[in-house]
TIRO-2110 file (N, C-alpha, C; in Angstrom, 1 decimal):
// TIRO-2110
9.6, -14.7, -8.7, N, 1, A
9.1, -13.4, -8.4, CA, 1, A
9.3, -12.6, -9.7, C, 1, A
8.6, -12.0, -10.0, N, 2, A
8.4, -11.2, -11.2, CA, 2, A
9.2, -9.9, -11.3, C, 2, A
10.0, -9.7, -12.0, N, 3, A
10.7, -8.3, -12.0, CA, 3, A
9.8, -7.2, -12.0, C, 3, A
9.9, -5.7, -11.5, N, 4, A
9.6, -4.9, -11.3, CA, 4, A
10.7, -4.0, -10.9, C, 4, A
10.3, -2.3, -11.5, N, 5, A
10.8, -1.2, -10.7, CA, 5, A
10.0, -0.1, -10.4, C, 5, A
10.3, 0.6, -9.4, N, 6, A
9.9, 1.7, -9.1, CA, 6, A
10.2, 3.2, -9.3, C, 6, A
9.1, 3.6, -9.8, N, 7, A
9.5, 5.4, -10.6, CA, 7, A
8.9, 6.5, -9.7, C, 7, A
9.2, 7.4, -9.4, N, 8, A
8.9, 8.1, -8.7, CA, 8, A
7.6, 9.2, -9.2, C, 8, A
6.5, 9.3, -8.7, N, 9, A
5.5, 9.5, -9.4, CA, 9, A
5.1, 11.2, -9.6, C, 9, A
4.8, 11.8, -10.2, N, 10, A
4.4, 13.4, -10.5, CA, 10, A
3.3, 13.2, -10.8, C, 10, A
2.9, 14.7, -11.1, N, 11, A
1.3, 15.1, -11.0, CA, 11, A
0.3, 14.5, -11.9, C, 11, A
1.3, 14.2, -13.1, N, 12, A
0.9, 13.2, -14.0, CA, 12, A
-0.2, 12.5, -13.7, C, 12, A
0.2, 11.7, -12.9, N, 13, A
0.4, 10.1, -12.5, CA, 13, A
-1.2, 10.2, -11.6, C, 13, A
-1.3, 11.1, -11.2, N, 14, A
-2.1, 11.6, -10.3, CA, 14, A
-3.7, 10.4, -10.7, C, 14, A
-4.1, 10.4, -11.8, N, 15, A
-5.5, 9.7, -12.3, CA, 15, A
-5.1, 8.3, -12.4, C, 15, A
-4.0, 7.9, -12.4, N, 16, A
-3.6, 6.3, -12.8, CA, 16, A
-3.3, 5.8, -11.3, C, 16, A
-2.7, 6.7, -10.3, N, 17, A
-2.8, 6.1, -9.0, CA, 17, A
-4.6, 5.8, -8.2, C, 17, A
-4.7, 6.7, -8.5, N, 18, A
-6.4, 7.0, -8.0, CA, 18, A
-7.5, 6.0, -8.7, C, 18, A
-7.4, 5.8, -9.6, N, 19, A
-8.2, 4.8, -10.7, CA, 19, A
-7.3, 3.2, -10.4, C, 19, A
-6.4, 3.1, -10.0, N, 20, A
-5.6, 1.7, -9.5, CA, 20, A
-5.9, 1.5, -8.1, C, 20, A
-6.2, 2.4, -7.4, N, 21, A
-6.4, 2.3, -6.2, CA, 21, A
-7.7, 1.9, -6.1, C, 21, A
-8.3, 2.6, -6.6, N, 22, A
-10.2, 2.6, -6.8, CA, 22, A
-10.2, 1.1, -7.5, C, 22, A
-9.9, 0.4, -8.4, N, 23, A
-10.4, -1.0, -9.2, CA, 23, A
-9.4, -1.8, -8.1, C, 23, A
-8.5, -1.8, -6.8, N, 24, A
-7.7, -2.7, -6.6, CA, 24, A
-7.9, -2.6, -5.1, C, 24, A
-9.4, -1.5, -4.5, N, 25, A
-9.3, -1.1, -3.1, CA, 25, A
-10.8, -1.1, -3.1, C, 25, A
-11.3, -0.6, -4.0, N, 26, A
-12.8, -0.1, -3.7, CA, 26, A
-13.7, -1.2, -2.5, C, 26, A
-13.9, -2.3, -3.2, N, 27, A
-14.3, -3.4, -2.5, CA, 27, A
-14.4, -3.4, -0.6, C, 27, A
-13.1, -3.1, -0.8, N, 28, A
-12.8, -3.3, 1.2, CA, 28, A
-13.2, -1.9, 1.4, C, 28, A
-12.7, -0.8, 0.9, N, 29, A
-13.1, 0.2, 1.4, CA, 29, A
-14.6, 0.6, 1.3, C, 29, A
-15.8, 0.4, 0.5, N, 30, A
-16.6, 0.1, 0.6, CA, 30, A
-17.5, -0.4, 1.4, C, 30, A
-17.3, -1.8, 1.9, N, 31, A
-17.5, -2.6, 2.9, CA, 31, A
-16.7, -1.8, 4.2, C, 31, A
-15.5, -0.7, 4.5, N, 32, A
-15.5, -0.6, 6.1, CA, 32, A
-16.3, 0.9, 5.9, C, 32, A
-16.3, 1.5, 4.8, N, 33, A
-16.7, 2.8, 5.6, CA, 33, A
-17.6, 3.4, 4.4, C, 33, A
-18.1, 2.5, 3.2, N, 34, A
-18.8, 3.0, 2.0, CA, 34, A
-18.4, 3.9, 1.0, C, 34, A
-18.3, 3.9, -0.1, N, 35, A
-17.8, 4.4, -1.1, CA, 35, A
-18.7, 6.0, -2.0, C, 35, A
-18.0, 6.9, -1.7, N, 36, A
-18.4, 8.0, -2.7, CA, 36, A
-17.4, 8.5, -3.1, C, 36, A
-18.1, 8.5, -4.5, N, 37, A
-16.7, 8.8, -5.9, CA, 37, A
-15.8, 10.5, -5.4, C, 37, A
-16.4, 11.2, -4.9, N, 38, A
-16.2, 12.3, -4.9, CA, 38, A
-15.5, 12.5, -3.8, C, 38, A
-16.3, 12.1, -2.8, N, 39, A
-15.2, 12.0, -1.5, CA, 39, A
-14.3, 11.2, -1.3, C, 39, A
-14.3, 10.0, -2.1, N, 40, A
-12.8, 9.1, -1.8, CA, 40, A
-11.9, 10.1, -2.6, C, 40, A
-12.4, 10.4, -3.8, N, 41, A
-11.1, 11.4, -4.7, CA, 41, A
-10.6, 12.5, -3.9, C, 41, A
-11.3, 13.2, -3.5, N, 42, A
-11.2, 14.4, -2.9, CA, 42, A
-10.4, 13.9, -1.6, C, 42, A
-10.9, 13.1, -0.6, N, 43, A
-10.0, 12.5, 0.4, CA, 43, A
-8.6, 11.9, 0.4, C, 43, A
-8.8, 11.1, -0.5, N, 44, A
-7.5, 10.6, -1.0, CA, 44, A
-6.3, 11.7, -1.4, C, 44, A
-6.7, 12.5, -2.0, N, 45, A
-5.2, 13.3, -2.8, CA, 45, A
-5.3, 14.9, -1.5, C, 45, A
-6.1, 14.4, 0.0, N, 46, A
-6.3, 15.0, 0.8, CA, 46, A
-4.9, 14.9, 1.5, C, 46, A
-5.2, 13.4, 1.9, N, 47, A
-4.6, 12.0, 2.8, CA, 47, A
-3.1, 12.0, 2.2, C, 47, A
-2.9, 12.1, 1.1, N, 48, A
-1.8, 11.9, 0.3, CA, 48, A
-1.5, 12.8, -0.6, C, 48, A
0.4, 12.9, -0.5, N, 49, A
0.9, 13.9, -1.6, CA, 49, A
1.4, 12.7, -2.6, C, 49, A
1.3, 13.3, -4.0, N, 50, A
1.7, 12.8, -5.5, CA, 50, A
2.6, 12.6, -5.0, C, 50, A
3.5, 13.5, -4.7, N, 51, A
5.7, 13.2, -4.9, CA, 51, A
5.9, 12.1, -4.3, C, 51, A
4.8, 11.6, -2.9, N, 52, A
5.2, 10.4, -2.1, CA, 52, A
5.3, 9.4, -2.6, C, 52, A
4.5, 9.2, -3.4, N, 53, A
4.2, 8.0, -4.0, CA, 53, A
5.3, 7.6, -5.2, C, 53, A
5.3, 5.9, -4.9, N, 54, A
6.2, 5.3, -6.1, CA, 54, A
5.9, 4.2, -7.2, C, 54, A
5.7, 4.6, -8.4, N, 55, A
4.7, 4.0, -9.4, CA, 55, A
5.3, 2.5, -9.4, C, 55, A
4.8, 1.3, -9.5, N, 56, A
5.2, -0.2, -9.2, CA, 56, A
5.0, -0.2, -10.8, C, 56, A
6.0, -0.1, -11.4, N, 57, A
5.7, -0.9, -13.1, CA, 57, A
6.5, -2.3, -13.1, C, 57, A
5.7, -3.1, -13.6, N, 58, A
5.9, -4.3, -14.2, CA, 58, A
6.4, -4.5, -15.9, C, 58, A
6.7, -5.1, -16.8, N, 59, A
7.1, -5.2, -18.0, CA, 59, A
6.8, -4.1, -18.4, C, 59, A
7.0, -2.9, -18.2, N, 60, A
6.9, -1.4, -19.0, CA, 60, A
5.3, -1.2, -18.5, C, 60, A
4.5, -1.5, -17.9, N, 61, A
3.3, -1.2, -17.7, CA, 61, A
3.0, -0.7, -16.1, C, 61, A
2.3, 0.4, -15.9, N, 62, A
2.0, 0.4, -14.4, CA, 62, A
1.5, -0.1, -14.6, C, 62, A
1.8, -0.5, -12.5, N, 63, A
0.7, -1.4, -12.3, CA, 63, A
0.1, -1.0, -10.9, C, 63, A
1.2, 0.0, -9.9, N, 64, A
0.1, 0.0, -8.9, CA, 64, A
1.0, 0.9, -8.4, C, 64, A
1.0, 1.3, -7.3, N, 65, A
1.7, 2.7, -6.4, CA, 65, A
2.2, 1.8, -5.0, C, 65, A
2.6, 2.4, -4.2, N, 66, A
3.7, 2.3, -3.3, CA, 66, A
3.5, 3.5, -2.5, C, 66, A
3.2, 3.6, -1.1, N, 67, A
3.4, 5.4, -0.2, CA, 67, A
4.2, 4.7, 1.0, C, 67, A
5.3, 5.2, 1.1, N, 68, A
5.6, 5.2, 2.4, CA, 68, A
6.1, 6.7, 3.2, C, 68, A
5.5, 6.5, 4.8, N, 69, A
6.1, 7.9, 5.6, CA, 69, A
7.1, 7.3, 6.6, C, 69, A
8.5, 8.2, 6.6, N, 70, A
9.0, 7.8, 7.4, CA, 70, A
8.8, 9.0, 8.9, C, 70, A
8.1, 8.2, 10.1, N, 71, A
8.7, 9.2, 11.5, CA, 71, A
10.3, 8.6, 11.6, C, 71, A
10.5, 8.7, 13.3, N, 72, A
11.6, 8.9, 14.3, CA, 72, A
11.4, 7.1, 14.6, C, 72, A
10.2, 6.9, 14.5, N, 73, A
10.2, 5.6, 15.2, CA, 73, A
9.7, 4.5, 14.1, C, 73, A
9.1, 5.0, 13.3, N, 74, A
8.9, 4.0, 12.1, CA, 74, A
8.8, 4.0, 10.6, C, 74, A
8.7, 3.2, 10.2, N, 75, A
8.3, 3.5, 8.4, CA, 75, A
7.1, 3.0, 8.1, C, 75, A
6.2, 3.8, 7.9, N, 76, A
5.1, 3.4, 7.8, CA, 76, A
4.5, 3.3, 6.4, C, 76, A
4.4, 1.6, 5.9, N, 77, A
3.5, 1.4, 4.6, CA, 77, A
2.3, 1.8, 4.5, C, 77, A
1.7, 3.1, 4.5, N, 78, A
0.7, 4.1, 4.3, CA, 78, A
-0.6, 3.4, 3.5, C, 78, A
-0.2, 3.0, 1.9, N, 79, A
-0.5, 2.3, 1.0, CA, 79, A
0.3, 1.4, 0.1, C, 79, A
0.0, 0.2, -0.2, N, 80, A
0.6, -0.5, -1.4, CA, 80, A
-0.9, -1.3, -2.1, C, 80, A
-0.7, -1.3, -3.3, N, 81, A
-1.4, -1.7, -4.0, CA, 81, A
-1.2, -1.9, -5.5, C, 81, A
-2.1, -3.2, -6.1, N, 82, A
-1.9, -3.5, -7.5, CA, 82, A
-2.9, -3.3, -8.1, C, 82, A
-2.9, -3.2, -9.5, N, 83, A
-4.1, -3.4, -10.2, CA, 83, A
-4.3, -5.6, -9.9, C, 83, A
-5.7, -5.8, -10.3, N, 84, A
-5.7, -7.3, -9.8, CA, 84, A
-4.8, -7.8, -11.2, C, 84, A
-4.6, -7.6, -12.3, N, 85, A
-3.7, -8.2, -12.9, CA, 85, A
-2.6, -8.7, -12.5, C, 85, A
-2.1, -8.1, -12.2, N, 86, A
-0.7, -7.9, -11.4, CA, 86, A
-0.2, -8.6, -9.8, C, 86, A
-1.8, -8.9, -9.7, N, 87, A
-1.4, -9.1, -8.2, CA, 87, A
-1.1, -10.6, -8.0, C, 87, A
-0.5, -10.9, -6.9, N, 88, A
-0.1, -13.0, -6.9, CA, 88, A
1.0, -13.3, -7.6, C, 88, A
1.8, -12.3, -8.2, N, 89, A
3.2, -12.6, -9.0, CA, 89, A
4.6, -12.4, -7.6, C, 89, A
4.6, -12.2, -6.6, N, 90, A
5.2, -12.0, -5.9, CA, 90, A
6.0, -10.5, -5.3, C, 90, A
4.9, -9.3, -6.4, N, 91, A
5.9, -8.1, -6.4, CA, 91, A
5.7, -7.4, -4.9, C, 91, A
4.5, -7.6, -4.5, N, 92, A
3.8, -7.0, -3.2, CA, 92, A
5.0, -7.9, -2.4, C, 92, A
5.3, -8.7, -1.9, N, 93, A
6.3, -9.5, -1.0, CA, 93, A
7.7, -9.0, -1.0, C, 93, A
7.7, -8.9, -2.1, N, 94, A
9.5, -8.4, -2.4, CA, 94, A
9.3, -7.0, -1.7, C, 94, A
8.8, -6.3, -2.2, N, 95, A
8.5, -4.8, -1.8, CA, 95, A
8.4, -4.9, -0.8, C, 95, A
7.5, -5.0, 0.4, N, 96, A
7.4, -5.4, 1.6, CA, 96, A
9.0, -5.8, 2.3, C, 96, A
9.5, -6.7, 2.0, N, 97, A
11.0, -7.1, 2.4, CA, 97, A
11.8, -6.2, 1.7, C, 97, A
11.9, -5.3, 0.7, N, 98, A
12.4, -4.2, 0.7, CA, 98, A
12.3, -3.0, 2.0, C, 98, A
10.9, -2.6, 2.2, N, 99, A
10.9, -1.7, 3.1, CA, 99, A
11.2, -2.4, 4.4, C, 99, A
11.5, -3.9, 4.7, N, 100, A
11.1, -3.9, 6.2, CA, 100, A
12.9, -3.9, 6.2, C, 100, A
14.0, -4.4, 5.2, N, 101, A
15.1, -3.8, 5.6, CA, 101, A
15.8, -3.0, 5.6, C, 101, A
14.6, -1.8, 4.9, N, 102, A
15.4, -0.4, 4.9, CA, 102, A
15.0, 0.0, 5.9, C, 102, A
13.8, 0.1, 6.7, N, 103, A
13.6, 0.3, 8.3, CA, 103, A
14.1, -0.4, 9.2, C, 103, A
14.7, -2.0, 8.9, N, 104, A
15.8, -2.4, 9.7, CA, 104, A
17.4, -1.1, 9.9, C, 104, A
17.1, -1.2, 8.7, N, 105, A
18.9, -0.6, 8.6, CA, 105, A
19.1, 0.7, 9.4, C, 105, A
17.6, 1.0, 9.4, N, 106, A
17.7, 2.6, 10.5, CA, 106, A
17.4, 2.3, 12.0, C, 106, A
16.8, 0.9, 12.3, N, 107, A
16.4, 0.6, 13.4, CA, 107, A
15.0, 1.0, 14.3, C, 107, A
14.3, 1.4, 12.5, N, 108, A
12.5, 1.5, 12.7, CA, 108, A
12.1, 0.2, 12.6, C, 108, A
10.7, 0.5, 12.9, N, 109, A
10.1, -0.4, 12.6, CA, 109, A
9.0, -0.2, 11.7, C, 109, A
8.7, -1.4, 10.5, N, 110, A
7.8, -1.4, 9.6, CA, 110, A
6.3, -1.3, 10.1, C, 110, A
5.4, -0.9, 10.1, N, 111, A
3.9, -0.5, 9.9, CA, 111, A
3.5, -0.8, 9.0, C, 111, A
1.7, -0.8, 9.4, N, 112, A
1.3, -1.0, 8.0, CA, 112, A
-0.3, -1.0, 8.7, C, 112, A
-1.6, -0.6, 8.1, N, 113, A
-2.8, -1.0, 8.3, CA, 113, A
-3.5, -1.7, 7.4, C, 113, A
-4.6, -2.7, 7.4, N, 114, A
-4.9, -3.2, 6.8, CA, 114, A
-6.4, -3.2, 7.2, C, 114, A
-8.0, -3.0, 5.4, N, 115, A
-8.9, -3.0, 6.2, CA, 115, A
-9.6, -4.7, 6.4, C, 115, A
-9.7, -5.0, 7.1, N, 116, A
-10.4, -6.6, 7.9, CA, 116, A
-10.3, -7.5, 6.7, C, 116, A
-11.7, -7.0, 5.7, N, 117, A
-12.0, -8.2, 4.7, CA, 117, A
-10.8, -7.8, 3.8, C, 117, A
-9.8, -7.6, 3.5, N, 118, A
-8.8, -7.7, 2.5, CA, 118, A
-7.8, -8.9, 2.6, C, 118, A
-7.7, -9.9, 1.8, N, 119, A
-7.5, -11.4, 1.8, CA, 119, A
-5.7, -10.6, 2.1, C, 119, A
-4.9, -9.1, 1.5, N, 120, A
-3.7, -9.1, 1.6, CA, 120, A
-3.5, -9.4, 3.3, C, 120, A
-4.2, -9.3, 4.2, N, 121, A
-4.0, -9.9, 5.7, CA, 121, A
-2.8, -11.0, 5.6, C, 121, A
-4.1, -12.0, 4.7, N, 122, A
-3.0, -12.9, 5.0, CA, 122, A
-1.4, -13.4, 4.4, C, 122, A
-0.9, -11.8, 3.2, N, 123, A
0.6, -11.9, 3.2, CA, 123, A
0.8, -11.4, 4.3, C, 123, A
0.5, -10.5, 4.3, N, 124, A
1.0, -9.8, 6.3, CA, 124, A
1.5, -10.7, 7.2, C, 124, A
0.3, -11.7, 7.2, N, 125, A
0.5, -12.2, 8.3, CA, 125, A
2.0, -13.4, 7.8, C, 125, A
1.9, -13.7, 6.9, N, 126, A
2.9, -14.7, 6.3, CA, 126, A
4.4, -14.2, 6.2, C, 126, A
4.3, -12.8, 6.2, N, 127, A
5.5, -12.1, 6.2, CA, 127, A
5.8, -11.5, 7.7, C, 127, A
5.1, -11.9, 8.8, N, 128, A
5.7, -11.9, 10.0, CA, 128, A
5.3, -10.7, 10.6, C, 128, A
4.0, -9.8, 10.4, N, 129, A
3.7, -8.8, 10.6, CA, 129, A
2.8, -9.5, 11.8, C, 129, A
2.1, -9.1, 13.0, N, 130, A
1.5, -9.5, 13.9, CA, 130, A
0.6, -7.8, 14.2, C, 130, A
-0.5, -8.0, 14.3, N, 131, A
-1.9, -7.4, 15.0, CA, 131, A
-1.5, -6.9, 16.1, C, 131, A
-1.4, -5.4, 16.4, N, 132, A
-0.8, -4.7, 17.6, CA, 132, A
-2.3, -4.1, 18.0, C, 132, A
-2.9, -4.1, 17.3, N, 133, A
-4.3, -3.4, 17.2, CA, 133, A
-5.3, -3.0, 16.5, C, 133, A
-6.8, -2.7, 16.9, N, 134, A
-7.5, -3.1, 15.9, CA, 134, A
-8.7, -2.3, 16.0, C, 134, A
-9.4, -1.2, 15.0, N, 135, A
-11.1, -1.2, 15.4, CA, 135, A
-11.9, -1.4, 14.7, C, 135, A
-12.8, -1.0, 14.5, N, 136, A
-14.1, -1.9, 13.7, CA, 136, A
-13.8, -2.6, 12.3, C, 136, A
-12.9, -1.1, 11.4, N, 137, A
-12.4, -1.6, 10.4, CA, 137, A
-11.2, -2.3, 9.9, C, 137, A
-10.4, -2.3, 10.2, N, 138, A
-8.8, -1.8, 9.9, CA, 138, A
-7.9, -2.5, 11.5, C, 138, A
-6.9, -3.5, 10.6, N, 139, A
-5.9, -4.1, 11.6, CA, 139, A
-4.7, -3.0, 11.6, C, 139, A
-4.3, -2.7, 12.9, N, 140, A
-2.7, -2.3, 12.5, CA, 140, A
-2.1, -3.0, 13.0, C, 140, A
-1.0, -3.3, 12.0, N, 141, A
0.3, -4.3, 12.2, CA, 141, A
1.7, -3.8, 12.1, C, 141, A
2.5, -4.4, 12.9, N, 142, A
3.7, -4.3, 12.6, CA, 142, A
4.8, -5.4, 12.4, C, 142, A
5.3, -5.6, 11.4, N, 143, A
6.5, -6.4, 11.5, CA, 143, A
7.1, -6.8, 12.6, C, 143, A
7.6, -7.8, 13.1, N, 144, A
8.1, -8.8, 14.4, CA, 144, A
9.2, -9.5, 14.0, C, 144, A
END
């Protein structure tokens, strides 16, 4: 597994999450609900606050962001994502087993959605998450 840490992200950061998201998401999002530049931007920093987010750098370089919400009853992986450089080195797995035992330790449970054609399904599924439900686009899962 590849070393990595996480920095907590400011307003800065704001164009490198959005532009990592867009080269490492566009595709699936695209394909469930079609792509406009202006309303994904505009949606996105709708959907999501900056401070949530936690920048995934690899050897001194970002590489991708991190959102989690925590309710009463879960911690919910909102977003995770890499640039494709980055991706297949094992950091998405670790992280994942990061959040599912800090929502152990409170006695949540991990979440997470996923849209259909995105191959990350199948770490999901390898990491023990199971299909609670589903609609046209987008699996939601939860850790088991």
């Amino acid at each position: 597994m590849t070393a990595f840490s996480l920095l907590a992200a400011s307003e800065h950061d704001k164009d490198f999450i959005f532009e990592a998201f867009k080269v490492s998401m566009r595709e699936y999002v695209e394909w469930a609900w079609g792509w406009n530049e202006e309303l994904q931007r505009n949606g996105f920093w709708t959907n999501f606050s900056v401070e949530k987010f936690k920048i995934i750098c690899i050897s001194g370089q970002s590489a991708g962001a991190l959102y989690v919400e925590e309710s009463d009853q879960h911690h919910w992986v909102r977003t995770i994502f890499l640039r494709p450089e980055f991706q297949g080195l094992g950091v998405g797995s670790e992280l994942l087993a990061q959040e599912a035992n800090r929502a152990k330790s409170v006695s949540k449970n991990l979440v997470l959605k996923v849209i259909k054609i995105n191959p990350a399904k199948r770490l999901y599924d390898r990491l023990g998450f199971k299909v609670v439900k589903e609609d046209d686009a987008t699996y939601h899962m939860q850790l088991v």
